[in-house]
ROLUMMI-152134 format. One line per 3 residues: their letters; for each residue x, y, z of N, C-alpha, C. Coordinates in pm, 1 decimal, m for minus. Each point is the difference from the previous one (the first is absolute). Layout:
BEGIN
a = X/Y/Z/X/Y/Z/X/Y/Z | ...
END
This chain:
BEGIN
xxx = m666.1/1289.6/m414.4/38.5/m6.4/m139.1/m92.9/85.1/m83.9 | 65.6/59.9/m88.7/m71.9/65.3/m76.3/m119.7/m64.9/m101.8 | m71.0/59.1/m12.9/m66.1/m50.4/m147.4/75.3/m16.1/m124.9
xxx = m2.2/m108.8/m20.2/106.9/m32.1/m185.8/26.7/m174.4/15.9 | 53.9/4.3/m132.3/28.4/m173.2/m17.3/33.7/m98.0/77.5 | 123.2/67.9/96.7/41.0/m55.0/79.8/m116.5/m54.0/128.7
xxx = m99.2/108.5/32.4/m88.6/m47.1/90.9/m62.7/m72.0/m40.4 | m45.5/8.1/m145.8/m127.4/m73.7/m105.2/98.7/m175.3/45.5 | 93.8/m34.6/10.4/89.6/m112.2/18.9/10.4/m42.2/90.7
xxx = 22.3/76.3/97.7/m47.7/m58.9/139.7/m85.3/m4.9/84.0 | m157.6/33.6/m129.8/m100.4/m7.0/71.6/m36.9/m174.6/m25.2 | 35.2/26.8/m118.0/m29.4/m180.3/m118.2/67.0/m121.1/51.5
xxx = 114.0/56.2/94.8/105.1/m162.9/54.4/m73.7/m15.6/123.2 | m49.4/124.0/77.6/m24.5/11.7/154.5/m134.9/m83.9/m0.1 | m108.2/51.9/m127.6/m87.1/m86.1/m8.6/m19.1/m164.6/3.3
xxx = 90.2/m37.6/m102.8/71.4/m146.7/m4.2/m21.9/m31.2/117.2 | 154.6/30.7/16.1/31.3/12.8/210.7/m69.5/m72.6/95.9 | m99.9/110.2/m1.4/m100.6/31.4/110.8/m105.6/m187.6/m42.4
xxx = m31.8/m39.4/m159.0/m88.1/m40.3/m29.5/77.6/m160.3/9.2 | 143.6/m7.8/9.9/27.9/m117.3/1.2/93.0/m70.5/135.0 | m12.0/113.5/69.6/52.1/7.1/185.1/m57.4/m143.2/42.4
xxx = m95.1/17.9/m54.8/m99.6/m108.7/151.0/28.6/m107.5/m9.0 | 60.0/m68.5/m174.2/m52.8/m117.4/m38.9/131.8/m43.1/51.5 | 83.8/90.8/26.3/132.5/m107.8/35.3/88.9/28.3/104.5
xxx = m165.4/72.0/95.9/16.2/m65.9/174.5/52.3/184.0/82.3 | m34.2/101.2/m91.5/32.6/121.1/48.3/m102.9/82.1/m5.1 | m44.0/93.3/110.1/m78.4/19.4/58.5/m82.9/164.7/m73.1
xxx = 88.7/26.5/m61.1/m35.3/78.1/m101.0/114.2/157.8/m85.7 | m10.7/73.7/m1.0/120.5/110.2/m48.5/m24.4/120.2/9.1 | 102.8/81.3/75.2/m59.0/112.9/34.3/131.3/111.8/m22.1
xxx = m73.4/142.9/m28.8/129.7/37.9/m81.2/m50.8/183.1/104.9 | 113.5/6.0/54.6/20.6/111.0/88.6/113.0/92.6/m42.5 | m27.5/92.9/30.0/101.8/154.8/m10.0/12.3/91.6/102.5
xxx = 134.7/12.9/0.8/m6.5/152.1/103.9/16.3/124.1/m104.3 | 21.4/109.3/67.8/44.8/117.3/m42.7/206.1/m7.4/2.9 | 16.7/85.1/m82.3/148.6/33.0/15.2/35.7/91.2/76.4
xxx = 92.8/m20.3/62.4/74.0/100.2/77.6/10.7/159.4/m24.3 | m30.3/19.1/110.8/18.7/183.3/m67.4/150.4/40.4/55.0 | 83.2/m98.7/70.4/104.0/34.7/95.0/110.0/68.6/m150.9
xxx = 106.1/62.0/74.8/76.1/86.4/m121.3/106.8/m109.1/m19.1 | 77.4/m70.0/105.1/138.3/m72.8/m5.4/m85.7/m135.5/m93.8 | 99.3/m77.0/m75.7/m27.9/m66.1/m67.6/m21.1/m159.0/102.5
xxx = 42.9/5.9/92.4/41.4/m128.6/105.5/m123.0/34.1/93.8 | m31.0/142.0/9.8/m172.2/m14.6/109.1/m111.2/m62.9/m75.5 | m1.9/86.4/m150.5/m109.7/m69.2/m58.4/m29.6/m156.6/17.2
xxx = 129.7/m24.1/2.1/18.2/m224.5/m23.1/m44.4/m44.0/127.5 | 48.7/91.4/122.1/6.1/m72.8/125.4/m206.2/53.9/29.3 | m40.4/84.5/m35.0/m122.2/53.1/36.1/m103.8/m75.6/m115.5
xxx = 12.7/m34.0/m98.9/m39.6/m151.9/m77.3/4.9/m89.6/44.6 | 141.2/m68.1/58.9/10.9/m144.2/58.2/m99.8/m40.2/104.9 | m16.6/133.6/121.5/m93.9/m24.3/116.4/m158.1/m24.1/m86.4
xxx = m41.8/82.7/m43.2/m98.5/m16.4/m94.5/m25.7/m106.9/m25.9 | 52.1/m47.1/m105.7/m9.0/m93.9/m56.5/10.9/m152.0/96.2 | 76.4/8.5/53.6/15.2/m76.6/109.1/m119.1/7.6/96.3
xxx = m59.9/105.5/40.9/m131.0/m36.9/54.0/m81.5/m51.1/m70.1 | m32.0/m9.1/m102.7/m87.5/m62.0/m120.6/m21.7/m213.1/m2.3 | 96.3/m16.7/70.0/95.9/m116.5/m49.9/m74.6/m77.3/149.9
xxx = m127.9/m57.2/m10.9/m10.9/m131.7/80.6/83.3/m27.4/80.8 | m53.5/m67.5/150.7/74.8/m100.1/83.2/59.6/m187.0/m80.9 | 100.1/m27.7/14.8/m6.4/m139.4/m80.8/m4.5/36.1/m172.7
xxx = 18.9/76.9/m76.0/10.2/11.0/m113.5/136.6/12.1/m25.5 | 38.1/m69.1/m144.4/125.9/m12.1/m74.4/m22.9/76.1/m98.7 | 129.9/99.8/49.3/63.9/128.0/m48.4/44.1/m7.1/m77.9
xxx = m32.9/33.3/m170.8/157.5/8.7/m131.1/m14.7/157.5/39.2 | 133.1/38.2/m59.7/56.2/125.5/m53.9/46.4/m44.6/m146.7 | m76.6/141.6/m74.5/46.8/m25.4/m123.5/95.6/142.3/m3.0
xxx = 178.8/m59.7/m21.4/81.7/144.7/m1.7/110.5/m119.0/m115.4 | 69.2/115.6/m41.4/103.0/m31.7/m121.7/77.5/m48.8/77.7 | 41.4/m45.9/124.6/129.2/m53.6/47.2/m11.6/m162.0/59.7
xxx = m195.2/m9.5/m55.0/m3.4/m159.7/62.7/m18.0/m98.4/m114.2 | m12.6/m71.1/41.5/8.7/m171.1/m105.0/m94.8/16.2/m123.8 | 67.2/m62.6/m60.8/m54.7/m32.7/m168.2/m111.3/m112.8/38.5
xxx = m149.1/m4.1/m14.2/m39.3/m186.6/m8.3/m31.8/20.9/m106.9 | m48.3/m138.9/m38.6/m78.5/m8.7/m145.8/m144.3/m17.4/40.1 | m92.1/0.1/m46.7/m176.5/m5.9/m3.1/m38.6/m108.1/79.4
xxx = 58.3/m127.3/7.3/m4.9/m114.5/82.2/53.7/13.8/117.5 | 96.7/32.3/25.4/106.3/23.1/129.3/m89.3/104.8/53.7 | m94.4/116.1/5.1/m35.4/60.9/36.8/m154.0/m51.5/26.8
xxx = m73.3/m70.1/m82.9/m102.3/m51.7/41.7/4.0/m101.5/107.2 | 141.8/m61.2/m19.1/41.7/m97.4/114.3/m3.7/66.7/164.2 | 61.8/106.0/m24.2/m0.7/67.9/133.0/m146.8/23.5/81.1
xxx = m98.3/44.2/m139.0/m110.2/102.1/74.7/m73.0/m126.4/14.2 | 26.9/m150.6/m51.8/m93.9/m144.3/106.5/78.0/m41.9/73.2 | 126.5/38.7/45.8/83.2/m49.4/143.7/m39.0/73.9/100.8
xxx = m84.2/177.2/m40.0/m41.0/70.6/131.0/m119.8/m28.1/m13.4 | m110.1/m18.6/m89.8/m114.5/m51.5/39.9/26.1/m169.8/17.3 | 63.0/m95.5/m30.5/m7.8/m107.4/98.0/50.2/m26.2/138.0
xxx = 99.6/125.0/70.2/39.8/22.7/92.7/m40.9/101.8/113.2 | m148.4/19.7/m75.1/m87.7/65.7/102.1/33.0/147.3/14.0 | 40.9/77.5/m98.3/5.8/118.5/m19.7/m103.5/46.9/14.8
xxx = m43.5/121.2/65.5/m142.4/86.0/m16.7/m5.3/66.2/m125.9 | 107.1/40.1/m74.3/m27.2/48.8/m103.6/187.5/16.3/m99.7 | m21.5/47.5/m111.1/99.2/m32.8/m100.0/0.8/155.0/m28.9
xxx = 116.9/78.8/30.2/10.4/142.7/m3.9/98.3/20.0/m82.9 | m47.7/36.7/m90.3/128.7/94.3/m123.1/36.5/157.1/38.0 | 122.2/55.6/35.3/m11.0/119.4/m1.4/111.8/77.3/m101.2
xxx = m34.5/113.1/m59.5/40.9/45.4/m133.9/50.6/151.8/103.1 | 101.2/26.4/m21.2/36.1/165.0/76.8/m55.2/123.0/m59.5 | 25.0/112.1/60.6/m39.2/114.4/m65.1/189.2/17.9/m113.9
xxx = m63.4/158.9/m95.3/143.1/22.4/m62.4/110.5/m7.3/43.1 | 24.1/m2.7/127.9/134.4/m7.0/67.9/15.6/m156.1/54.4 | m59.0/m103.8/m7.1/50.7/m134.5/40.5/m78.0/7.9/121.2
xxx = 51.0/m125.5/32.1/m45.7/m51.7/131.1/71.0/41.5/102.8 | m17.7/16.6/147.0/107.3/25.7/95.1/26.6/m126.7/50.5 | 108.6/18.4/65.0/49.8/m141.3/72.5/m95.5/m107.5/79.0
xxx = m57.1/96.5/90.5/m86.4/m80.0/90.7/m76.9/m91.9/m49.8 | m43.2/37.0/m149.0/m116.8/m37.0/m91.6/65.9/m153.0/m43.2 | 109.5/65.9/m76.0/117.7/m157.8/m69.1/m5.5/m109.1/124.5
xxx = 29.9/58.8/113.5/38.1/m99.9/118.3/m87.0/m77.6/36.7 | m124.1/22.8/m5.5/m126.1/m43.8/47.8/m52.7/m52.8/m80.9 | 6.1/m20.5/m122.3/m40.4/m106.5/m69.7/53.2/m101.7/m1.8
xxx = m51.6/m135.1/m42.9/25.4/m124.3/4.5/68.6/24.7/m132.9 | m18.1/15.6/m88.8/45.8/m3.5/m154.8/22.7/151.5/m49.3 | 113.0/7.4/m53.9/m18.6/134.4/m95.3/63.5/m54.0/m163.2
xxx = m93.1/71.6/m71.4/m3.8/m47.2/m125.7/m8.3/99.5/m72.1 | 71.3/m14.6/m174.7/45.1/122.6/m77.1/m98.0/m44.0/m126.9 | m36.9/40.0/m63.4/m44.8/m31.8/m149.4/104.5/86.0/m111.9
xxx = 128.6/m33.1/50.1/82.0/m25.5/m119.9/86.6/138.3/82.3 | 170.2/13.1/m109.5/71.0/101.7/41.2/m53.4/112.2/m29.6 | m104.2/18.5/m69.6/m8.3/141.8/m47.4/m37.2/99.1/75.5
xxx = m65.7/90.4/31.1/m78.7/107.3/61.3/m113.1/m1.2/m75.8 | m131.8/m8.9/59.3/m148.8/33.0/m32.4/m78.7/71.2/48.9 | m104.9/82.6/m70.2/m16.4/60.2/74.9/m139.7/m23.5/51.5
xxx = m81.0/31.1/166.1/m26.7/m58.3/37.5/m185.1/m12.3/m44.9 | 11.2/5.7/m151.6/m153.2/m18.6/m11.8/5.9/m98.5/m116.4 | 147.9/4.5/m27.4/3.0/m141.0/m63.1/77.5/m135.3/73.3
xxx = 50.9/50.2/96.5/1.8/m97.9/133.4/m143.8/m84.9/60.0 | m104.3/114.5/1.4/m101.6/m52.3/22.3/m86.2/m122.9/m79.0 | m28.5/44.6/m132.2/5.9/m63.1/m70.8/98.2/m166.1/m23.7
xxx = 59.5/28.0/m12.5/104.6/m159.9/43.4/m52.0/m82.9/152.2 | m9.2/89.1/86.1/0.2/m60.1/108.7/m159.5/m65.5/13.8 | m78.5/53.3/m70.0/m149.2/m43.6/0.5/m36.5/m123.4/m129.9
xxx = 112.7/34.3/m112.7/22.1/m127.5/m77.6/36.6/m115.7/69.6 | 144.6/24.5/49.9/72.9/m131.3/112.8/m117.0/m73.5/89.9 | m56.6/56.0/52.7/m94.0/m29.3/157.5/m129.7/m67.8/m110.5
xxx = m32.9/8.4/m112.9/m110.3/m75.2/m55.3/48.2/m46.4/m34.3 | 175.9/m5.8/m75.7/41.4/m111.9/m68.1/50.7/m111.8/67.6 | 7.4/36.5/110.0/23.7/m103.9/148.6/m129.1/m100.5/8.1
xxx = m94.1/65.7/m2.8/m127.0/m63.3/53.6/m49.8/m102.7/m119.4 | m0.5/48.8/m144.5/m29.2/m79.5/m47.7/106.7/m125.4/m30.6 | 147.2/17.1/13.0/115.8/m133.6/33.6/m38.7/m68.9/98.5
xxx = m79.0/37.2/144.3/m15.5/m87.6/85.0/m120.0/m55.5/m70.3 | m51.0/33.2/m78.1/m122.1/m59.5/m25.7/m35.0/m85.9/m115.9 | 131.1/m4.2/m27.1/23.6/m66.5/m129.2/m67.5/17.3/m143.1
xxx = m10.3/134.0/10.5/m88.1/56.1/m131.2/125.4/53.6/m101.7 | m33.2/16.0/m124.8/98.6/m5.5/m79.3/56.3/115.9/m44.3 | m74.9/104.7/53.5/91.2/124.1/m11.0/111.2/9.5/m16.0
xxx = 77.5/m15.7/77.3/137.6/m17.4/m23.0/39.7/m148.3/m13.1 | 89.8/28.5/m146.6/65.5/m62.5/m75.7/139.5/35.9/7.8 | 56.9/m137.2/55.6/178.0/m1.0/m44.5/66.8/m49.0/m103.0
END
């Protein structure tokens, strides 16, 4: 990510994150990147990401995909999930966000969950951003801190 607001934002949630992981039984937060594809067809880039990325991805860890074609949750329903894989002995709680061209199949298939943050298209540094809000705003719902308000 570049330098600008958007990073200045997901340096500030990741911090959270990272600072309120422990208290409610998660082992801590860790935020990885590959490179993008240099392939020319629009379907190599996805499939030469997916392996990638997919090597990245723990033995025993629960897989989201975040792509526009999966489920709506709300802030609870999603914090619900990420203490059903850490009370179910997950090694770890993996969000994955695609490059500009989406996810490839293999990627969708292999996750346990794929999840959308809404119909729209975003783009992916304000994807990031959301997704590093969600994952602290998870942590502090399991933790019953009052951040989020319904």
């Amino acid at each position: 990510m570049k330098t600008g607001p958007e990073r200045e934002l997901v340096s500030r949630y990741w911090a959270r994150l990272e600072l309120g992981a422990r208290g409610v039984g998660l082992t801590g937060a860790e935020l990885r990147e590959i490179e993008e594809s240099r392939a020319r067809r629009a379907e190599d880039r996805k499939s030469e990401e997916a392996q990638a990325l997919l090597a990245l991805v723990p033995p025993g860890a629960r897989l989201v995909a975040l792509d526009e074609r999966g489920k709506s949750l709300t802030s609870p329903a999603f914090a619900a999930d990420m203490a059903k894989a850490r009370d179910g002995g997950a090694s770890a709680y993996v969000l994955v966000i695609g490059g500009p061209d989406g996810l490839d199949d293999t990627l969708r298939k292999a996750a346990a969950l794929t999840l959308n943050f809404g119909a729209l298209t975003w783009p992916h540094q304000i994807v990031r951003v959301l997704a590093a809000e969600q994952l602290y705003r998870a942590t502090t719902i399991l933790a019953g801190h009052p951040y989020h308000r319904v």
